[in-house]
VOBANU-768757 format. One line per 3 residues: number of its first residue (from 1); for each residue x, y, z of C-alpha. Coordinates in steps of 0.25 Angstrom, whole numbers. Each point is the difference from the previous one (the first is absolute). Layout:
<atoms>
NUM> X/Y/Z; ...
</atoms>
This chain:
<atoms>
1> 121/542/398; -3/-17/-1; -6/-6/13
4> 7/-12/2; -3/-11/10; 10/-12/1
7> -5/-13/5; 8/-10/5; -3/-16/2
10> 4/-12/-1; 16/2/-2; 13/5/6
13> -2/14/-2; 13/-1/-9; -6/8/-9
16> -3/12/10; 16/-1/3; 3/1/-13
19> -9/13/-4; 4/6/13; 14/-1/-6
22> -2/6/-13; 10/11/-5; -6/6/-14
25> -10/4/4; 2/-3/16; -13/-2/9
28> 1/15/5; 1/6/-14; -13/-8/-5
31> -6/6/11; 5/15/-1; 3/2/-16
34> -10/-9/-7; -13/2/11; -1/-14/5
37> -9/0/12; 3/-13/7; -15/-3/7
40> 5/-13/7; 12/-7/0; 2/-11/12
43> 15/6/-1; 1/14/-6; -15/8/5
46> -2/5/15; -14/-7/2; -6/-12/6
49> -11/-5/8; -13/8/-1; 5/10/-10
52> 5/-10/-11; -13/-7/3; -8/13/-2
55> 8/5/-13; -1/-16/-6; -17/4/2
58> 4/13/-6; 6/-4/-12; -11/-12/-3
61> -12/9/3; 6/9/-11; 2/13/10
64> 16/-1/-4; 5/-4/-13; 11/-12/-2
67> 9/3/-12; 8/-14/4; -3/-12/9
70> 15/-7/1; -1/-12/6; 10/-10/2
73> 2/-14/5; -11/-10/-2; -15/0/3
76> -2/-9/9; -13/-8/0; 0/-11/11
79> -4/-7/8; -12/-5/-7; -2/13/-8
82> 0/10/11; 14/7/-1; 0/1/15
85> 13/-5/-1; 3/14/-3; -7/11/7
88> 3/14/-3; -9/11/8; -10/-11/5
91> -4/-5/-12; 8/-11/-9; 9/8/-9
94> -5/-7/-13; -14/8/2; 7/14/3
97> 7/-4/-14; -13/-3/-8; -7/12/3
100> 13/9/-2; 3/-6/-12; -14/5/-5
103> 2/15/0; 12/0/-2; 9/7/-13
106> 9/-9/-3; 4/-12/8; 14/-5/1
109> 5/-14/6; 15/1/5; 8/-12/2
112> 0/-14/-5; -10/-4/11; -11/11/-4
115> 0/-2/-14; 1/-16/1; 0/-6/14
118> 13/-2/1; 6/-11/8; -12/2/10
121> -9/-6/-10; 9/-11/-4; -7/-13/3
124> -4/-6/8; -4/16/3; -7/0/15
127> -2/14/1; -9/-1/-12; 10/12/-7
130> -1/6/-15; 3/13/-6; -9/10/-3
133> -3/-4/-15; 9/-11/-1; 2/-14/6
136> 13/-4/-3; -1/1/-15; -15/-3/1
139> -8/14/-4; -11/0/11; 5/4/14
142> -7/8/12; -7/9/-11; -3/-8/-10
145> 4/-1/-16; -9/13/-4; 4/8/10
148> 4/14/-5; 4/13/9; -9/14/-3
151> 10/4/-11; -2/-12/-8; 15/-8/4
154> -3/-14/5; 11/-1/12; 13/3/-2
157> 10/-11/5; 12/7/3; 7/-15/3
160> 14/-5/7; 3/-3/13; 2/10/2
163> -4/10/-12; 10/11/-2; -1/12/5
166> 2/7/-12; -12/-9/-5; -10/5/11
169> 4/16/-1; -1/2/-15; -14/-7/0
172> -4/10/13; 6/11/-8; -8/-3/-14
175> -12/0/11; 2/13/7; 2/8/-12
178> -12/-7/-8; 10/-8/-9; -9/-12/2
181> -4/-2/-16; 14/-2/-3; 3/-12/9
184> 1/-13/-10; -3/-14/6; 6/-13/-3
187> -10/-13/0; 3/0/12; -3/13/3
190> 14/6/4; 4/12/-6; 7/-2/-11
193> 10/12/2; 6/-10/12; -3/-14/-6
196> 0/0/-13; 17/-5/-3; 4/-11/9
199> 9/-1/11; 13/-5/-8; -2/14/-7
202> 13/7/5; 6/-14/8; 14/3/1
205> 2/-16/-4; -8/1/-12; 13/-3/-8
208> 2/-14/7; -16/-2/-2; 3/2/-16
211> 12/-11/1; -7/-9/9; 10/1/11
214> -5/-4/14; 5/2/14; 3/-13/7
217> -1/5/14; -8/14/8; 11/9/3
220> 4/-2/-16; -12/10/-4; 7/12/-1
223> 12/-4/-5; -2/-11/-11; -12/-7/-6
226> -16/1/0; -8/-5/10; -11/-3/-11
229> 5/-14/-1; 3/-6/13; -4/11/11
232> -15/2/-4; 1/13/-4; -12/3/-8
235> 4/12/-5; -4/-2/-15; -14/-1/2
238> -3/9/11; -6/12/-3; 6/13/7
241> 9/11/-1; 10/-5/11; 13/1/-7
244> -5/14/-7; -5/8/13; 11/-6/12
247> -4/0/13; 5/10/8; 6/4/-14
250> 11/-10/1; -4/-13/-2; -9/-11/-1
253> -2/-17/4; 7/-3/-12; 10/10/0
256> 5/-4/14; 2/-14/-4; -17/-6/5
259> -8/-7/-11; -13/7/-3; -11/-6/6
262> -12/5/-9; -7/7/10; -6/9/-8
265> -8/-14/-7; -14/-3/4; 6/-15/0
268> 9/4/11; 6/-6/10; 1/-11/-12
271> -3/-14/2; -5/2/13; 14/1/8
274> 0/-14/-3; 12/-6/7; 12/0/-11
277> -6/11/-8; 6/12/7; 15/7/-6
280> -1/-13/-10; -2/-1/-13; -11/-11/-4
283> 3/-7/-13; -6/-14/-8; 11/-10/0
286> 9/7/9; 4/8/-12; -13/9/-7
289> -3/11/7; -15/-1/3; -3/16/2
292> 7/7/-12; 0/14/-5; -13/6/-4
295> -4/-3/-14; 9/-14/-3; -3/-14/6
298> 11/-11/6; 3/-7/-11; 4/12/-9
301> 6/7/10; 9/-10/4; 5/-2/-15
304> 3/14/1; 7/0/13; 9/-12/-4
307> 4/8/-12; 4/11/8; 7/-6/9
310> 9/-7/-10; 2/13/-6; 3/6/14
313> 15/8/0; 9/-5/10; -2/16/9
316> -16/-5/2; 4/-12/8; 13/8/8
319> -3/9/12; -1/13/-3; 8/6/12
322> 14/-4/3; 6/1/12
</atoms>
């Protein structure tokens, strides 16, 4: 049996959506086969009012144990440091947060937001949001850098926007059935089991990445070309498990033809949204990529991708389907 209390705050709630449709395990069998006590959740618990508000007091006082504090979305700070901008049971959310997180197990940010801010704390940021350990790729956040949950683990930042299900369940999973000395982090603090290959790992146009191929046009991406080039996609350098763990076991942002976007990055949204930057590639000169795979730089990159390209056999720049 793991307590689990599931917090949510500044955000969307996509992650809920996406937990709530999880299939292996689903939601009713984490509850029924692996002894998940869901204490609160804003979505998925039957109390509210008072009785939340007594067993919050509960847990903190020590009365009822808290194996997990889930939180997603962001913690919220303003205006001018008070959090009343989100309230949650009559008081700001960050506080319930703070005093949660202290007798807490394990502590687990889901969702881009929560482990970095997210486009909340994108400046110019007037909801004075961050994550819980992080803002954006800033180690800090509502907790503080030397933050560490009762088993030792800093937070666990389950990232995306949102994370995958199959992300969220496992890491409940290794909790409930007291696996939590085999979860591995990242330098980020991701687990390493989800984020440690990249999103381009199992992209089904990896063999137009390899020739340099691009797609001119949107509607081209699951036909011919990359979208690394001209698109934006930045699925070279994002660190997730996209294309190796479908959603809905069927496919993925590349995979039906959408660039990667990097949510799983602390740097994300990149550049800010800044007008021009969004589904386009940035380059030097109209010509050098300015974000390249992880471990080259432009310039050798772009000697490497004209001798591909040169190189390229005439069925790399054809369409793969013919009607």
């Amino acid at each position: 049996m793991a307590n689990v209390i599931w917090i949510s705050g500044g955000a969307c709630n996509g992650n809920t959506h996406s937990f709530l449709n999880a299939e292996e395990p689903t939601v009713v069998d984490l509850v029924t086969d692996f002894g998940i006590n869901i204490l609160f959740h804003e979505s998925a618990a039957p109390t509210y009012g008072e009785q939340s508000k007594k067993l919050f007091h509960d847990v903190i006082a020590g009365r009822i144990a808290l194996d997990l504090l889930v939180c997603e979305g962001t913690v919220i700070t303003g205006p001018n440091g008070t959090g009343r901008y989100n309230m949650l049971l009559g008081r700001p959310h960050k506080d319930w947060i703070k005093e949660l997180a202290a007798v807490a197990g394990v502590v687990v940010a889901v969702g881009q937001c929560a482990s970095w801010g997210g486009l909340p704390a994108t400046p110019p940021n007037p909801s004075g949001s961050m994550g819980l350990q992080y803002k954006r790729n800033e180690r800090g956040g509502w907790l503080g850098a030397d933050f560490k949950a009762k088993s030792g683990l800093p937070v666990i930042n389950i990232s995306g926007c949102p994370a995958h299900p199959d992300w969220i369940s496992q890491i409940l999973v290794a909790v409930a059935t007291g696996r939590v000395g085999d979860i591995q982090l990242d330098q980020f603090q991701r687990p390493l089991t989800f984020f440690k290959s990249f999103t381009q790992t199992g992209c089904t146009r990896n063999q137009y990445f390899e020739w340099k191929s691009s797609v001119e046009e949107f509607g081209q991406g699951t036909r011919k070309g990359c979208l690394f080039y001209e698109k934006g996609c930045r699925g070279s350098m994002t660190h997730s498990s996209c294309n190796r763990i479908l959603w809905n076991r069927q496919s993925s942002k590349t995979r039906s033809g959408h660039p990667c976007h990097g949510c799983t990055e602390p740097a994300w949204p990149f550049y800010d949204l800044a007008p021009g930057t969004v589904f386009k590639s940035q380059k030097v000169m109209g010509v050098i990529p300015q974000d390249v795979p992880e471990g080259t730089d432009p310039l050798s990159y772009t000697l490497h991708a004209a001798a591909a390209r040169a190189a390229a056999p005439q069925w790399a720049k054809e369409d793969m389907f013919v009607v």
